[in-house]
N, C-alpha and C positions, 0 to 999 in steps of 0.2 A: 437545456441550458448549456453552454460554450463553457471550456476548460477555463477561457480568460477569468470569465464573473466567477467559477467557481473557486478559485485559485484568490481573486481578490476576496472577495466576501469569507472565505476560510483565513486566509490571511489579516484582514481586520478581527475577526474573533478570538485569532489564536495572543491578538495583541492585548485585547482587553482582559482575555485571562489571567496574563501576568499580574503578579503580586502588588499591592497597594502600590509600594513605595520605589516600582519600577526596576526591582533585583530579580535575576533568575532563582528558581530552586535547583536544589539538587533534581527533583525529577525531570526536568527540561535538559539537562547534562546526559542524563540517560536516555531519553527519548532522542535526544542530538545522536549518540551512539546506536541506535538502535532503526535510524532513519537512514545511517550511511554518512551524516555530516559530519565529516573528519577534517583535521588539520590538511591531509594531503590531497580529500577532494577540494576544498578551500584554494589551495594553492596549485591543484591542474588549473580549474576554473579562471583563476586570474593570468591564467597563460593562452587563454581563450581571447579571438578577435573577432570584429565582423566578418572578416574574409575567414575564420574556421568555419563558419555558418552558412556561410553563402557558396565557399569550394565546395562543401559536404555534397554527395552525392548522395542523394535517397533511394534513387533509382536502384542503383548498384545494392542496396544494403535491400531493398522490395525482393529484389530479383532473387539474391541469393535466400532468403527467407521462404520463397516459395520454390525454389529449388527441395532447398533442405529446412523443413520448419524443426526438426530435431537438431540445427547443427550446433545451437544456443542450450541446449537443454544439458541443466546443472541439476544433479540427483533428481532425475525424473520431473522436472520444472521447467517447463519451456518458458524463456524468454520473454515478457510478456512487449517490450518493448518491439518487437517483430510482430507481434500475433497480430494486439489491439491493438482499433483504431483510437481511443481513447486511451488515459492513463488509467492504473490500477487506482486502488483505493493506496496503497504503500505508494504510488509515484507519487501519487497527489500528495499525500500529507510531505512526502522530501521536496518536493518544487514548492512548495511555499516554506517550511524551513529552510532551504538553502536560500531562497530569495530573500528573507528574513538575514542570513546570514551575509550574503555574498552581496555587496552592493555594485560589485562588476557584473554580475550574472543580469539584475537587476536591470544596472543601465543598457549592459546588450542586449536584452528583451527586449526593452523600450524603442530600444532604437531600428530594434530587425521586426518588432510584430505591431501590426499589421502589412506595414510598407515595404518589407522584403521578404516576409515568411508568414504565414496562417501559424497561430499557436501551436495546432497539431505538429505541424513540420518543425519547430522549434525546440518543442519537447521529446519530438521523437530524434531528433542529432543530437541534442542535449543526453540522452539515456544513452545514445550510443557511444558517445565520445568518453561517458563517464561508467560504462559498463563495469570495466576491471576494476573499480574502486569499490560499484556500490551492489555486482550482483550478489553477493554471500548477504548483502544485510538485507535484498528483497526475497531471496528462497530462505533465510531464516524467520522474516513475516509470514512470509506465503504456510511455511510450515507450523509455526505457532497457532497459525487460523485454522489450518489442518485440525492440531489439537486440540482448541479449544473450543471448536465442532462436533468432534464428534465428543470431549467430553459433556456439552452440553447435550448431544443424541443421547449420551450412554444415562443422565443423570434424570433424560424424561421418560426413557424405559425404566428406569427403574422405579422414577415415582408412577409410571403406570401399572409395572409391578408389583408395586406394594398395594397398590386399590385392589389389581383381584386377588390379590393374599387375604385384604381385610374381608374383602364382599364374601370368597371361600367360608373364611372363620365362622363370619355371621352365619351364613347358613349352616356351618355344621353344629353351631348352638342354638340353634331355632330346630332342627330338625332332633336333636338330642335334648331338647328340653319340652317339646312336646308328647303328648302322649299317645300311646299306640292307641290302634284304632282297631277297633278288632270285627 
């Protein structure tokens, strides 16, 4: 499946979640926050043209990537915007909230994908242009998953812990409740 369809089809679902009577909630506020979507990304974006997209050199930004794949790396987090060919699960869900948001983003998508750029290439100048704004909110994702990783690791050792604590038990009252053999 292509970043487009998944990008639209996530995008009609995240519409029908909205509440009955077509208001935000406060969690949609925070998920905005927690996505990168700010007032000041909001307002680079609309200083964005066809000619930002189509100047964009990729070449230059491939080359140096594979020069130095560490040259992007924020607290031991490489860049994922250089690595993958694809976006992250975190670009994804911000390119459909920002599209959501930004109806300039939106129309210059429209206008540049297919007929001047492949989505990939789109998304990938798009993360670059917008790096300074939005990397602290993708290595605060990336680390949150960190977390709540291995606290789900730590929380299935421990319920497999607790089984041979109980399985132990049983047997040392089976073996203490039986009688000697003589």
């Amino acid at each position: 499946m292509n970043i487009a369809s998944r990008i639209r089809r996530s995008f009609f679902r995240e519409k029908n979640d909205k509440l009955p009577n077509g208001s935000s909630s406060r969690n949609e506020e925070v998920k905005d926050d927690l996505l990168g979507v700010t007032d000041d990304l909001i307002n680079q974006i609309r200083s964005f043209t066809i000619d930002t997209f189509k100047n964009f050199s990729l070449k230059e930004e491939e080359e140096e990537a594979s020069v130095s794949p560490l040259k992007d790396e924020v607290n031991g987090v490489s860049s994922s915007a250089n690595v993958k060919k694809d976006l992250s699960d975190w670009q994804e869900k911000h390119a459909i909230l920002v599209l959501s948001k930004s109806k300039e983003l939106s129309q210059l998508r429209f206008k540049l994908c297919p007929r001047l750029l492949k989505e990939e290439q789109f998304w990938k100048i798009y993360f670059q242009l917008v790096r300074n704004l939005v990397a602290k909110y993708e290595v605060l994702a990336i680390q949150q998953a960190k977390i709540r990783r291995m606290a789900m690791e730590e929380s299935e050792t421990s319920k497999t812990k607790g089984v041979y604590e109980v399985e132990m038990s049983e047997t040392r009252q089976k073996l203490s409740t039986e009688p000697a053999t003589p």
